[in-house]
N, C-alpha and C positions, 0 to 999 in steps of 0.2 A: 170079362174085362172090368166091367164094374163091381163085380167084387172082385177083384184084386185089387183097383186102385182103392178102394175103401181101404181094403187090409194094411194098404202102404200108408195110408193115412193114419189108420189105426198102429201102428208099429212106430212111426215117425212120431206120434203125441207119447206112446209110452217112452221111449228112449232117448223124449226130453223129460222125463217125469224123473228120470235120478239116473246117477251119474251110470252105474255098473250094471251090467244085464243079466243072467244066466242063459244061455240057449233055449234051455228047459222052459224056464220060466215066461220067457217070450212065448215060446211055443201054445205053453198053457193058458196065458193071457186071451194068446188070437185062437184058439182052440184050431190048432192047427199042429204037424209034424214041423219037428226040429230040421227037417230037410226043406220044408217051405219057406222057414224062416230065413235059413241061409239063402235062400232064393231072393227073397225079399227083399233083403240088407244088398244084395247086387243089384237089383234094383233101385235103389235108392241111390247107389252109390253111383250107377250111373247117372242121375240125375242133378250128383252134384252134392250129395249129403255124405261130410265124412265120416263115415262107420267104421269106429276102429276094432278089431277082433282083441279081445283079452285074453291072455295067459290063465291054464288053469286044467284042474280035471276034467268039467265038464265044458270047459270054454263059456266065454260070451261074446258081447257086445257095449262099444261105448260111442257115444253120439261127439264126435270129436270137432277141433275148428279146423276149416280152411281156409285156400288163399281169397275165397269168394262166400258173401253173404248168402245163401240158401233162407228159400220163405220157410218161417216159424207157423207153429202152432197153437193159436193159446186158446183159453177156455172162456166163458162168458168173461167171468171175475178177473180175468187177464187181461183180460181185452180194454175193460172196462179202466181199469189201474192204469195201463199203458196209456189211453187215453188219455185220462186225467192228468198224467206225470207229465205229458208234451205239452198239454194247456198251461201248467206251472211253470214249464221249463222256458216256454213263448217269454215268456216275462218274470225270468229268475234271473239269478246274480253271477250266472258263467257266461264270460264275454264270449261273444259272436254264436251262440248256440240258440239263441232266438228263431233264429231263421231257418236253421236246421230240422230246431223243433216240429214248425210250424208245416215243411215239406212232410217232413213223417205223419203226422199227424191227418194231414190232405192225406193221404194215403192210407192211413187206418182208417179213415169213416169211410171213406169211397167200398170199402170192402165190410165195415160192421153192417150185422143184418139191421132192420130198423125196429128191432126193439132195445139194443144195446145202444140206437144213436142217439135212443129220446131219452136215453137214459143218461146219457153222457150231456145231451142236450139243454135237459134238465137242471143238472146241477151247472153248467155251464153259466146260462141265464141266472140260476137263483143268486151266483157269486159276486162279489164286484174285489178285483184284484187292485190291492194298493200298489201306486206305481212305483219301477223300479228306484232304489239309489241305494248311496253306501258304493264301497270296490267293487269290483270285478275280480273274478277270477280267469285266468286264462285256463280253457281248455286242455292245452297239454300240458300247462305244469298240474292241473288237477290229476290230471290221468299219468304222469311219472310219480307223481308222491303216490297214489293208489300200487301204482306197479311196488313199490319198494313198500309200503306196510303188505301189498299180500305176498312179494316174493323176498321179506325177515332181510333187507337189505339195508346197510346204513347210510344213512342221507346226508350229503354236506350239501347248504346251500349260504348264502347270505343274506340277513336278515335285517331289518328296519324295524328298529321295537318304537314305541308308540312316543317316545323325547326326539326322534329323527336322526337316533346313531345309530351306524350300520357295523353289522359285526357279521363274523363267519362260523358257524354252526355245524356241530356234527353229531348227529342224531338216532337213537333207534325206534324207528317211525311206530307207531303201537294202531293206531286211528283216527280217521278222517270225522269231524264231526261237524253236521252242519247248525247251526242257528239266528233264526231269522233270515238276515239276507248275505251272512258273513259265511267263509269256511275256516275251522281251527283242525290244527292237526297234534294230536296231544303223542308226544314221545319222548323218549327217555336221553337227556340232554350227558353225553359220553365227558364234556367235560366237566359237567357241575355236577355229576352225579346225583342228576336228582329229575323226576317226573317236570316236563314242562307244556303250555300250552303253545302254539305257536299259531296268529295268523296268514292264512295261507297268502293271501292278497299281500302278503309283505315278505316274500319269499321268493326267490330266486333260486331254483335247484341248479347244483352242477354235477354233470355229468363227465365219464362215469360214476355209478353208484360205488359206497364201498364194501364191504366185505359181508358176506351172512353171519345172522346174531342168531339166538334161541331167545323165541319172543317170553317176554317176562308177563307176569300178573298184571291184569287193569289196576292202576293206581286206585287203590281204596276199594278196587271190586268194580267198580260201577264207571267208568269212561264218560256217560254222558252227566255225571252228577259230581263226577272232577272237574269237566268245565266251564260247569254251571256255575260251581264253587266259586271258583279263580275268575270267574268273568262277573259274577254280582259284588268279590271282595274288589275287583278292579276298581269299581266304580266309586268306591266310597273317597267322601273326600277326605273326610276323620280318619285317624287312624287312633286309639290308645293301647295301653298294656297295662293288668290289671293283675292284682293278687287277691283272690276271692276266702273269705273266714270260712269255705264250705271246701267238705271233699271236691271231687271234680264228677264224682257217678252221681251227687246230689242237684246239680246245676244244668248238668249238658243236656237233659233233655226240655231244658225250659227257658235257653236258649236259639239263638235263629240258628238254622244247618249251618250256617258259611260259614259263625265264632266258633275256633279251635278253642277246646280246652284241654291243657296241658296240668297233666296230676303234678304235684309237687311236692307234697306230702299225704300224713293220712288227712289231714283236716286243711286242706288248702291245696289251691289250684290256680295258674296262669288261663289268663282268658286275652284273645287279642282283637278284643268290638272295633267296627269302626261304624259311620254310617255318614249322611247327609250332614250331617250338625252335632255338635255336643250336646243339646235338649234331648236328641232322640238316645244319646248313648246313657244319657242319664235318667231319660225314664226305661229304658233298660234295667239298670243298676236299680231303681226305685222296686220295680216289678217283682225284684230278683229275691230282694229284701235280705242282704246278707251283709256283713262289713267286706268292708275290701280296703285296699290302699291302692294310691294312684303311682305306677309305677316311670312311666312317662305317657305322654310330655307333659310339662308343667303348665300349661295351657291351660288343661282338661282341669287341672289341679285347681286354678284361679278360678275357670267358670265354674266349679262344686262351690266355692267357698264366694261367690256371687250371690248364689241361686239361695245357698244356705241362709246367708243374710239375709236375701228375699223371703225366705220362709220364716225366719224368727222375727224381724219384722210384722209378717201377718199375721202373728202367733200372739204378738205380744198386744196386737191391737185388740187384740179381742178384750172385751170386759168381763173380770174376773166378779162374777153372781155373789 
């Protein structure tokens, strides 16, 4: 009996280790007959674990969901991560899941052996968590926008952009992306044809969802370094445009990631800086050491020709030896 329930033990960790099984292959794992195995998976199944049988020559098995939670399996490193993610989550930025967390959590140490709990214990104590603020997220609109980027479904929901006007949006959801204590969901905006960032916290899904799309390319490849983009050009309070005396392959990498440079010819190129202040876009420009013309705003134009005077001014003071 004990080794059998070991074996169910042992059957039940591989067939959460990935998704499709072969018979065979189970078999082989537990060094046991393909006919034990099937024995096995009834067992199991009695207990509440659903094991779906797969289509095929030699047949398998797949570890499927039910209408009830069945205890999991996990490994030291699993265990460990679980833990830590419920410690985070006690005092993360999805409303009402503090408390949720904090039950699961009582319930994973009660069962870690005690070298996983000094271990979790450990880092526990060495941290000190800054306390919450910024939005909430609610819960299940997290978990509907999730359902529609994995099930390529399009999203309408209503939206509150950051001036406090509200519009209605219809979406092809790509991913959910978290940073800091915010969630963005970066998708492909149907009317403006064009990639956009969206904060979640300022969203309203309506349901029903709309029709399935075939998901497209990460904007630029890279998802989490599109909204990295878009959220440090947010910031800036400058904004100018700029026509640079240099190709645009001679400049762009000696510029910050978030300035686009747009080729414009063979020896010149758009560039669109912004930053804190006109000083910082100008020592930019100093850095860069190229001509350029100021294409707007005339602003940016007066404070060069400020600075400029400043500079010949100093120039001139100097005593000619």
């Amino acid at each position: 009996m004990v080794e059998t329930s070991a074996r169910l033990l042992r059957l039940l960790s591989l067939l959460q280790l990935r998704r499709d099984w072969a018979s065979a292959d189970l078999a082989d794992r537990l060094g046991v007959a393909v006919r034990t195995v099937r024995r096995d998976v009834e067992r199991l199944r009695t207990l509440g674990y659903p094991v779906d049988s797969t289509p095929g020559v030699s047949g398998g098995y797949r570890l499927g969901s039910g209408a009830d939670m069945p205890p999991l399996l996990l490994d030291d490193e699993e265990a460990v991560a679980v833990a830590v993610g419920l410690r985070t989550a006690a005092g993360g930025s999805v409303t009402g899941i503090e408390e949720t967390s904090v039950r699961a959590l009582a319930k994973l140490e009660q069962v870690l052996p005690a070298r996983l709990r000094h271990r979790v214990a450990a880092l526990s104590s060495a941290t000190v968590p800054l306390p919450a603020g910024g939005p909430t997220v609610e819960p299940d609109v997290l978990t509907a926008i999730a359902a529609t980027v994995r099930d390529h479904e399009r999203l309408r929901f209503d939206y509150v952009g950051h001036d406090g006007a509200s519009s209605r949006r219809e979406v092809e959801p790509h991913r959910l992306v978290n940073r800091g204590r915010r969630w963005y969901l970066v998708a492909w905006d149907v009317a403006r044809a064009d990639w956009r960032t969206f904060r979640v916290d300022r969203m309203t899904p309506k349901i029903p969802t709309g029709p399935r799309f075939a998901p497209r390319e990460a904007p630029g490849g890279d998802v989490a370094d599109f909204v990295t983009r878009g959220l440090d050009a947010a910031l800036w309070r400058y904004r100018v445009r700029l026509r640079l005396h240099a190709p645009a392959s001679a400049v762009a990498g000696r510029l910050p990631s978030v300035v686009t440079v747009e080729p414009e010819g063979e020896g010149t190129c758009l560039i669109h800086p912004g930053a804190d202040s006109y000083e910082m876009i100008a020592a930019y420009l100093t850095m860069l050491d190229v001509d350029f013309d100021v294409l707007d705003p005339p602003e940016f134009a007066d404070h060069l020709r400020r600075q400029a005077a400043r500079y010949l001014r100093a120039a001139d003071a100097v005593a000619t030896p």
